[in-house]
TORLO-131880 format. One record per residue (C-alpha): residue in one letter; residue number from 1; x, y, z. Coordinates in steps of 0.05 Angstrom, whole numbers, m for minus. Each point is the difference from the previous one (the first is absolute). Layout:
+---+-----+--------+--------+--------+
| r |   k |      X |      Y |      Z |
+---+-----+--------+--------+--------+
| A | NUM |      X |      Y |      Z |
...
+---+-----+--------+--------+--------+
***
This chain:
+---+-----+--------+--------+--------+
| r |   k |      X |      Y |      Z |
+---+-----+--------+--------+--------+
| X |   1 |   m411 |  m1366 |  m2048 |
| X |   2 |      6 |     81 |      8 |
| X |   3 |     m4 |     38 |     69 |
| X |   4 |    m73 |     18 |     11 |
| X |   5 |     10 |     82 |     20 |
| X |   6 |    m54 |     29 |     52 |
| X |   7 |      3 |     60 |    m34 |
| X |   8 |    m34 |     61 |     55 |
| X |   9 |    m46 |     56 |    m25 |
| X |  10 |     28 |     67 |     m8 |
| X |  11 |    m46 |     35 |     57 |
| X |  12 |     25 |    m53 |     46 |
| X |  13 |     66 |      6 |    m12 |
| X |  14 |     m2 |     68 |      4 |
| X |  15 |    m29 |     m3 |     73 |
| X |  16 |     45 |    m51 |     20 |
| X |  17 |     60 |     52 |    m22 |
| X |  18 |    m41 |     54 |     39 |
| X |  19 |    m13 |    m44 |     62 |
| X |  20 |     79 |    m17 |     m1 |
| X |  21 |     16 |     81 |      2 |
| X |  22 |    m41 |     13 |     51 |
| X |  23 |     15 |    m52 |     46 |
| X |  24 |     77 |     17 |    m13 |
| X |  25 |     m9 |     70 |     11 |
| X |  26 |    m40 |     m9 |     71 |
| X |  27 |     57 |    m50 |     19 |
| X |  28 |     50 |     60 |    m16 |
| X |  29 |    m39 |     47 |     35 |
| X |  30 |     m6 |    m48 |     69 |
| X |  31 |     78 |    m19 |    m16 |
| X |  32 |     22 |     78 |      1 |
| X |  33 |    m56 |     18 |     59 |
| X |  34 |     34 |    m65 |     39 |
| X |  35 |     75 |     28 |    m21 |
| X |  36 |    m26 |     73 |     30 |
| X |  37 |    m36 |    m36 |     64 |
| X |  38 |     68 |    m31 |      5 |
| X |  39 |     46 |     72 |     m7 |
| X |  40 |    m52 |     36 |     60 |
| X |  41 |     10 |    m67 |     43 |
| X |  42 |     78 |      2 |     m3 |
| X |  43 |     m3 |     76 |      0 |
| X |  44 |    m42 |    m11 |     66 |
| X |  45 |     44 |    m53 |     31 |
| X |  46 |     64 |     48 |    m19 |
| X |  47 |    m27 |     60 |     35 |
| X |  48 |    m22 |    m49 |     66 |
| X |  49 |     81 |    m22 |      7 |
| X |  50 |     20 |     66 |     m2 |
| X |  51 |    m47 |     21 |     51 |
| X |  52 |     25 |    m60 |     47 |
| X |  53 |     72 |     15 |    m16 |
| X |  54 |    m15 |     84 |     15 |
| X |  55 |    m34 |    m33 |     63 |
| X |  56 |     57 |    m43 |     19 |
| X |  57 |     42 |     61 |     m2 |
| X |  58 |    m44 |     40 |     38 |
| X |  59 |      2 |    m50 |     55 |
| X |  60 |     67 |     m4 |      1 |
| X |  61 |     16 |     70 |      0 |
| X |  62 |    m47 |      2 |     50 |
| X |  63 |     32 |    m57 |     54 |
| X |  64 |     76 |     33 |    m21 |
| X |  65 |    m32 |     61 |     24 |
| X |  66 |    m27 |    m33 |     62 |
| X |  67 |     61 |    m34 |     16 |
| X |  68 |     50 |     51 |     m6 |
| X |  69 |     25 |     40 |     46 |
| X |  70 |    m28 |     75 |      8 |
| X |  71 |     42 |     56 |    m32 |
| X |  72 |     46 |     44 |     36 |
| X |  73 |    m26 |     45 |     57 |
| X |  74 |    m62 |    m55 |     m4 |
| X |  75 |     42 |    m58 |     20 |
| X |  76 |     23 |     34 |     68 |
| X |  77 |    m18 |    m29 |     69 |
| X |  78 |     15 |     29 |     66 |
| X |  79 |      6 |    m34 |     68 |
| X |  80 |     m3 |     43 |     61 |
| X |  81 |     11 |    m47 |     61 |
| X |  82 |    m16 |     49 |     51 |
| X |  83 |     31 |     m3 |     68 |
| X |  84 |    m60 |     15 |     61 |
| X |  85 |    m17 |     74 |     21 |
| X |  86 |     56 |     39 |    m50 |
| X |  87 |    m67 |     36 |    m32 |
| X |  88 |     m5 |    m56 |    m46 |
| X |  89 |    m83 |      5 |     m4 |
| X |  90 |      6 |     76 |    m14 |
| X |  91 |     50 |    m13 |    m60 |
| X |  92 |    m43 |    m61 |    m24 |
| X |  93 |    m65 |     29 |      9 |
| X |  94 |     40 |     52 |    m52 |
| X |  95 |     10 |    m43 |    m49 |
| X |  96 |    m75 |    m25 |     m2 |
| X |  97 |    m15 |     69 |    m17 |
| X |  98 |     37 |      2 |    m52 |
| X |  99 |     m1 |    m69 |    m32 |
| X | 100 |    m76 |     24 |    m33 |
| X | 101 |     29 |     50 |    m36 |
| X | 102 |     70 |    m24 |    m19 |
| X | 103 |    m24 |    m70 |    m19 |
| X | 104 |     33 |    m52 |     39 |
| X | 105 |    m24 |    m50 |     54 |
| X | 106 |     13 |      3 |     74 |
| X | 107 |      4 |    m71 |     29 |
| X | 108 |     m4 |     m4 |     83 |
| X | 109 |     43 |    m65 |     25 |
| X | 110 |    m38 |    m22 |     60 |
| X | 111 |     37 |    m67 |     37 |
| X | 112 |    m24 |    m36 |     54 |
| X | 113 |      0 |     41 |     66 |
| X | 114 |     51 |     47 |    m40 |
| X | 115 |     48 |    m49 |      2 |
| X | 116 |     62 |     24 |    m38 |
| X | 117 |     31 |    m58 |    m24 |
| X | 118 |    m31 |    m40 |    m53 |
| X | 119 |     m3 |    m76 |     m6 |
| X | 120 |     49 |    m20 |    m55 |
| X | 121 |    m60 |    m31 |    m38 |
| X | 122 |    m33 |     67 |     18 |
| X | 123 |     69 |     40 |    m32 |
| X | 124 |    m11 |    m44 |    m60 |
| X | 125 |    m70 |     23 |     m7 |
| X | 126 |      9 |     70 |      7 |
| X | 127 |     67 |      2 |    m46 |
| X | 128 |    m54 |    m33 |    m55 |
| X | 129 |    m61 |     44 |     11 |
| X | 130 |     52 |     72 |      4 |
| X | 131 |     30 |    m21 |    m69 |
| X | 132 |    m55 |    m39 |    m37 |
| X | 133 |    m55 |     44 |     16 |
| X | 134 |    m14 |     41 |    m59 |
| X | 135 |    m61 |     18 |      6 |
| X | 136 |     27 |     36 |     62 |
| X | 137 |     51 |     41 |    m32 |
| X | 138 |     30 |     52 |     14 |
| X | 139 |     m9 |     m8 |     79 |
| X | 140 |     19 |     20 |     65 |
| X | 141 |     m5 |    m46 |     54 |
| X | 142 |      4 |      7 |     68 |
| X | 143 |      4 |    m29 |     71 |
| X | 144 |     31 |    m22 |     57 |
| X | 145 |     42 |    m53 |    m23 |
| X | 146 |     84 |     m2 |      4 |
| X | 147 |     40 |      9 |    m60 |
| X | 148 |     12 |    m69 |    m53 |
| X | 149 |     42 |     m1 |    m52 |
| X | 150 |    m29 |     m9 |    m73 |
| X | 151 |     64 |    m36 |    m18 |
| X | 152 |     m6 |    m58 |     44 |
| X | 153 |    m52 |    m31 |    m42 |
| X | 154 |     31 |     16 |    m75 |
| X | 155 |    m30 |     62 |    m13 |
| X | 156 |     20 |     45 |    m54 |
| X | 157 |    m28 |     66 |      8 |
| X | 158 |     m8 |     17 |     77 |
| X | 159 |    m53 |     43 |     31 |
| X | 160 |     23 |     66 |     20 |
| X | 161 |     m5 |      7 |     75 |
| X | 162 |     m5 |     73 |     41 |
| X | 163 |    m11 |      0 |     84 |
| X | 164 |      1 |     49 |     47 |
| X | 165 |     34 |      4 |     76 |
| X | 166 |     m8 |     36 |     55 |
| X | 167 |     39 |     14 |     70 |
| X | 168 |     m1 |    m65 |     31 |
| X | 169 |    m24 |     25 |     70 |
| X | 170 |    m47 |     41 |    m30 |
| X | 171 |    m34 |    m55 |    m38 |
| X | 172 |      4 |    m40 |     61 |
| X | 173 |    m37 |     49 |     39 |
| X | 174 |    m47 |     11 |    m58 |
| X | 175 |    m15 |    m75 |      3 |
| X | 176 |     m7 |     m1 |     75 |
| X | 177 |    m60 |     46 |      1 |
| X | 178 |    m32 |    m20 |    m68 |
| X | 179 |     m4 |    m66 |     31 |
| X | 180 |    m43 |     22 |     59 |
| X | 181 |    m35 |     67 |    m32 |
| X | 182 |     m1 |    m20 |    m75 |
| X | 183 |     m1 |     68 |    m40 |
| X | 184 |    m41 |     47 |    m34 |
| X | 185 |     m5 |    m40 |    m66 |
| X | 186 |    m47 |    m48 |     26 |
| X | 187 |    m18 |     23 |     71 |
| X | 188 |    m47 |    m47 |     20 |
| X | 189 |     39 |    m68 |    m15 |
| X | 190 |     17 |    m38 |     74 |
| X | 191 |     74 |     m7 |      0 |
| X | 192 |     41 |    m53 |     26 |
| X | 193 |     23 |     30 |     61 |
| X | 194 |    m66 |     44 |     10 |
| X | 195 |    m16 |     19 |     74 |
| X | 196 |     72 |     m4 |     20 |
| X | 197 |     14 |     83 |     23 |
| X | 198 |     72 |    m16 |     27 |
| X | 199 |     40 |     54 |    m39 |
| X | 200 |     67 |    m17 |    m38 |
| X | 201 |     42 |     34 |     55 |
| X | 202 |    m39 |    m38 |     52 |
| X | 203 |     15 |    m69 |    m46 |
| X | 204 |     75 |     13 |     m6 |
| X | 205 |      6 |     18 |     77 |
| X | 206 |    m33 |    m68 |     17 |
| X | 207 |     40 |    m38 |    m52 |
| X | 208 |    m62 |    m18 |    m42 |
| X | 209 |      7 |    m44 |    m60 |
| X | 210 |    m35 |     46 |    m45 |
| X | 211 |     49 |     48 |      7 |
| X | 212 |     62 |    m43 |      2 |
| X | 213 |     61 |     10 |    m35 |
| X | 214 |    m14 |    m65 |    m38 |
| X | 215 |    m68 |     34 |    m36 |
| X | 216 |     47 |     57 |    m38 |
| X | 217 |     29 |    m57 |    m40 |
| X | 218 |    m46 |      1 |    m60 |
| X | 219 |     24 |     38 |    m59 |
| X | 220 |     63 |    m35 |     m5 |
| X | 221 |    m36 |    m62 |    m10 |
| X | 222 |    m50 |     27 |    m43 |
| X | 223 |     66 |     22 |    m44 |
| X | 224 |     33 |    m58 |     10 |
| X | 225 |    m44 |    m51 |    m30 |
| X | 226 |    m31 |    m69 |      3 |
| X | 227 |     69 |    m31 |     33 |
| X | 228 |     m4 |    m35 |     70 |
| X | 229 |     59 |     44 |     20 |
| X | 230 |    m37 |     70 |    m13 |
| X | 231 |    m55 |    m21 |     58 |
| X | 232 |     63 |    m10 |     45 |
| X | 233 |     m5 |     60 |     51 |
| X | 234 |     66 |     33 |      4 |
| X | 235 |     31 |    m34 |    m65 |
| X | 236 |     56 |     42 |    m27 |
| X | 237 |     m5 |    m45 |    m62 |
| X | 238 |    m78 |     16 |    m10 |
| X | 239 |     20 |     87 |      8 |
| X | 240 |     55 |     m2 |    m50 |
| X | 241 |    m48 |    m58 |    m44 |
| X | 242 |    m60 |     64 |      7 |
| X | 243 |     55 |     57 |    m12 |
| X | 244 |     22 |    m44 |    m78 |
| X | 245 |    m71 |     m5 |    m14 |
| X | 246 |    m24 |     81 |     18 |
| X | 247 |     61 |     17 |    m48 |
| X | 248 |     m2 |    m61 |    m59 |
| X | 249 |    m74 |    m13 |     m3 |
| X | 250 |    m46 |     58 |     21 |
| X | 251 |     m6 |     52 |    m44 |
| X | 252 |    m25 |     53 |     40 |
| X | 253 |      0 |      0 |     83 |
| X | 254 |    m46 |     57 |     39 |
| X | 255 |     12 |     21 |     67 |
| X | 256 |    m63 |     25 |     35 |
| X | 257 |     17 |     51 |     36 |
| X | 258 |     23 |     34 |    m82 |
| X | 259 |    m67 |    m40 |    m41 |
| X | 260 |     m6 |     54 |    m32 |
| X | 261 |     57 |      0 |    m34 |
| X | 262 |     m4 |    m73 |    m14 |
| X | 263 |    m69 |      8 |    m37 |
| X | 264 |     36 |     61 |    m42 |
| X | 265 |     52 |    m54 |    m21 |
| X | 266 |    m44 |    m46 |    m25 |
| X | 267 |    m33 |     45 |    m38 |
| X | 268 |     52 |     15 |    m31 |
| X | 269 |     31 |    m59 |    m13 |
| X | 270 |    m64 |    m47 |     m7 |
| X | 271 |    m57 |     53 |    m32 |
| X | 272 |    m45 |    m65 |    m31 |
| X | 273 |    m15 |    m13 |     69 |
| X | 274 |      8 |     62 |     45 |
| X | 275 |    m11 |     58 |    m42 |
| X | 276 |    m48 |     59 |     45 |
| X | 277 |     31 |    m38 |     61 |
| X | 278 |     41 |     66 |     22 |
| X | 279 |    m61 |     41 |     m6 |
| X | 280 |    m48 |    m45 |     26 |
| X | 281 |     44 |     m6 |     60 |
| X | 282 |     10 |     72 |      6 |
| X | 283 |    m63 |     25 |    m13 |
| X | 284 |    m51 |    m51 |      8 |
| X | 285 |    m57 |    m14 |     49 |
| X | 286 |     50 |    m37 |     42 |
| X | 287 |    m45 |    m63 |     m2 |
| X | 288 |     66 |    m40 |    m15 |
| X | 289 |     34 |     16 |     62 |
| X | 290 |     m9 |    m43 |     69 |
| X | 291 |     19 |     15 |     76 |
| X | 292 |      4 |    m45 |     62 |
| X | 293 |    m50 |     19 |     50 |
| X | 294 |     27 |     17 |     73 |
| X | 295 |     59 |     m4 |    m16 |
| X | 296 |     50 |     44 |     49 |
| X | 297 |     77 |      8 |    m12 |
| X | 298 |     48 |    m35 |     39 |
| X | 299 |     41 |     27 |     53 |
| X | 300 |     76 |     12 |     m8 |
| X | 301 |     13 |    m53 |     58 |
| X | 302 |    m48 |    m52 |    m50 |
| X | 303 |     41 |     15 |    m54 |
| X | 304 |     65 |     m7 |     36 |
| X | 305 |    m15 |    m74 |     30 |
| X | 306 |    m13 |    m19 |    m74 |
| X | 307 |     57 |     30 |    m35 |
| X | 308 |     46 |    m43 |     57 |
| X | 309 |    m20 |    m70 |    m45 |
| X | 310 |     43 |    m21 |    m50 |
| X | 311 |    m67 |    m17 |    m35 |
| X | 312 |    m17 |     83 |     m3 |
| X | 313 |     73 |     12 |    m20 |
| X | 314 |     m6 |    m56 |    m71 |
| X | 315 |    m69 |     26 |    m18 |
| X | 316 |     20 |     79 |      6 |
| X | 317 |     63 |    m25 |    m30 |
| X | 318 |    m44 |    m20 |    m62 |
| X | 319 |    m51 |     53 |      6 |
| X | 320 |     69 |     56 |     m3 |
| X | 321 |     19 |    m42 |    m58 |
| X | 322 |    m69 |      8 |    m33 |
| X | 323 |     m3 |     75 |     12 |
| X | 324 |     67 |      9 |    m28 |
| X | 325 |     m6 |    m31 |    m60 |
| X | 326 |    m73 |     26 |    m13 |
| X | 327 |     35 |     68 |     14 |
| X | 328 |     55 |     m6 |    m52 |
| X | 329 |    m56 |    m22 |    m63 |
| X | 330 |    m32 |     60 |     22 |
| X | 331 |     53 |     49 |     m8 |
| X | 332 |     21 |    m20 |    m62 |
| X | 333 |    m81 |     m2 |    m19 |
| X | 334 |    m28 |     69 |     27 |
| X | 335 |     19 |     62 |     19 |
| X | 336 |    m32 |     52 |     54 |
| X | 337 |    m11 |     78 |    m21 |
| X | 338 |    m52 |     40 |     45 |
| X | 339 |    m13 |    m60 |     54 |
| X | 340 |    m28 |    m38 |    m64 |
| X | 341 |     41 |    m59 |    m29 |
| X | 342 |    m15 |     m7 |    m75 |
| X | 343 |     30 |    m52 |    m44 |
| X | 344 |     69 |      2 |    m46 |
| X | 345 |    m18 |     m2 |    m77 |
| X | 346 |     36 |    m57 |    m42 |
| X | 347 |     77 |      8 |      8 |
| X | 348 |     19 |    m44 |    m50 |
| X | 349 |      3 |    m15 |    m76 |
| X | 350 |     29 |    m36 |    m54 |
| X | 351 |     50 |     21 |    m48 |
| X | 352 |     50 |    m36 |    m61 |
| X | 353 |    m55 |    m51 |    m22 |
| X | 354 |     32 |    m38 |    m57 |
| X | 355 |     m7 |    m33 |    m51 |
| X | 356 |    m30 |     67 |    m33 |
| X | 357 |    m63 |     m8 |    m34 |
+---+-----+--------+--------+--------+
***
């Protein structure tokens, strides 16, 4: 028995064939618009890494930038712990003019009831906020705080520190007065010892503590440091500790009876903070500078009962030392011609630099 053929007509065979092409040729076409579809997508996805990856970078960059340290003259701090009534307002009130248009901060410390000794918790603080502080860079701070030592508390790079001194009786006096007549800076604040009109020769002819021997002994301490032994009236220890300090950790030390001077130092030697400072000084409205009210000089027979104490004799002792060393930067820094001191040029320079390029 034979195979029984279904044999198809010719037209429908010929449709079928058509049917077949076209149906392969629109699955092509949906194959090679799914293969492009797939091309844009991994295209898009491509481009998105990149721009997280150039993001990540950008962060990065950005908290590296954060977290280092400023640059060179921006990565400068100064501390000026200013000793009581040695014109330390009029030099401050200085730098505040100047900070706007040299670009740094100015930082007042204010302590407790102007204490000058810091907690240790406290020193740990401040050691933190002076060195971490970026935002605050460069700055100057100042207040009436004694001296501490950076080192203590594994620092690397050390603030620099500048102060200024004055004749110890006539700071004492200075103080005496200021106490009961404040001064022109802010005239109408009460003062401590307001409505008391004894006068300083009156106060060292009654033996009155306020004008005791005991009261000169400040800037010593204030050079000396955060050590028990600084406090200790008298201590021999705590004058030579203050004398190691003026010479090994302060780069620049004022008198105020030669600020001027001083101020022309600094520029010199500091210009990112205190460049005008001469001029303004010189030639300014004067706003900067501050004088006790009522205050009347001492008599000779004042000043003799005072220079008897051993106390007068340690803190002239210092402020001599002070004077003389300020004295000898100076002369090797300026020089005088017409009554007007000007500053030496650059006296230095190198020479034989190998290898040779």
């Amino acid at each position: 028995m034979g195979l029984l053929r279904v044999m198809m007509p010719p037209k429908l065979q010929l449709l079928a064939l058509l049917a077949f092409a076209v149906a392969m040729f629109f699955l092509e076409n949906q194959i090679q618009k799914l293969e492009e579809s797939r091309g844009k997508l991994e295209r898009a996805i491509a481009r998105h890494e990149v721009r997280e990856i150039e993001q990540r970078h950008i962060q990065d960059g950005l908290r590296e930038s954060a977290a280092a340290p400023p640059d060179g003259e921006d990565d400068v701090v100064i501390i000026y712990n200013r000793v009581p009534k040695t014109a330390s307002t009029s030099f401050t009130n200085i730098a505040y003019d100047l900070c706007g248009k040299n670009h740094y901060h100015v930082l007042h410390i204010n302590t407790t009831k102007n204490n000058p000794v810091m907690s240790m918790q406290d020193q740990v603080r401040f050691v933190k906020n002076v060195t971490e502080w970026r935002e605050m860079k460069p700055a100057f701070y100042h207040g009436h705080v004694s001296f501490l030592d950076f080192t203590r508390f594994g620092v690397k790079k050390k603030p620099i520190y500048i102060n200024v001194i004055r004749d110890p009786i006539e700071r004492l006096v200075s103080y005496y007065y200021f106490l009961r007549f404040g001064d022109d800076y802010r005239p109408g604040l009460r003062r401590r010892k307001q409505g008391d009109k004894k006068t300083f020769d009156e106060c060292v002819s009654a033996g009155g503590s306020d004008c005791a021997p005991e009261k000169l002994w400040l800037q010593i301490p204030f050079f000396c440091g955060h050590y028990s032994e600084c406090w200790n009236v008298g201590s021999q220890w705590a004058l030579e500790q203050a004398k190691y300090n003026l010479v090994n950790e302060y780069m620049l030390v004022g008198v105020t009876e030669e600020l001027e001077d001083f101020i022309m130092m600094l520029e010199a030697s500091l210009p990112r903070f205190f460049k005008g400072a001469t001029e303004l000084y010189k030639t300014g409205k004067k706003s900067h500078l501050r004088k006790t009210s009522e205050k009347k000089p001492p008599t000779k027979e004042s000043v003799t009962k005072l220079q008897q104490s051993n106390i007068w004799k340690m803190e002239n002792d210092f402020y001599e030392f002070a004077l003389e060393q300020f004295q000898f930067v100076r002369a090797h820094a300026v020089r005088e011609k017409d009554g007007e001191l000007y500053l030496l040029a650059q006296n230095f320079f190198y020479e034989k630099i190998y290898p040779k390029n």
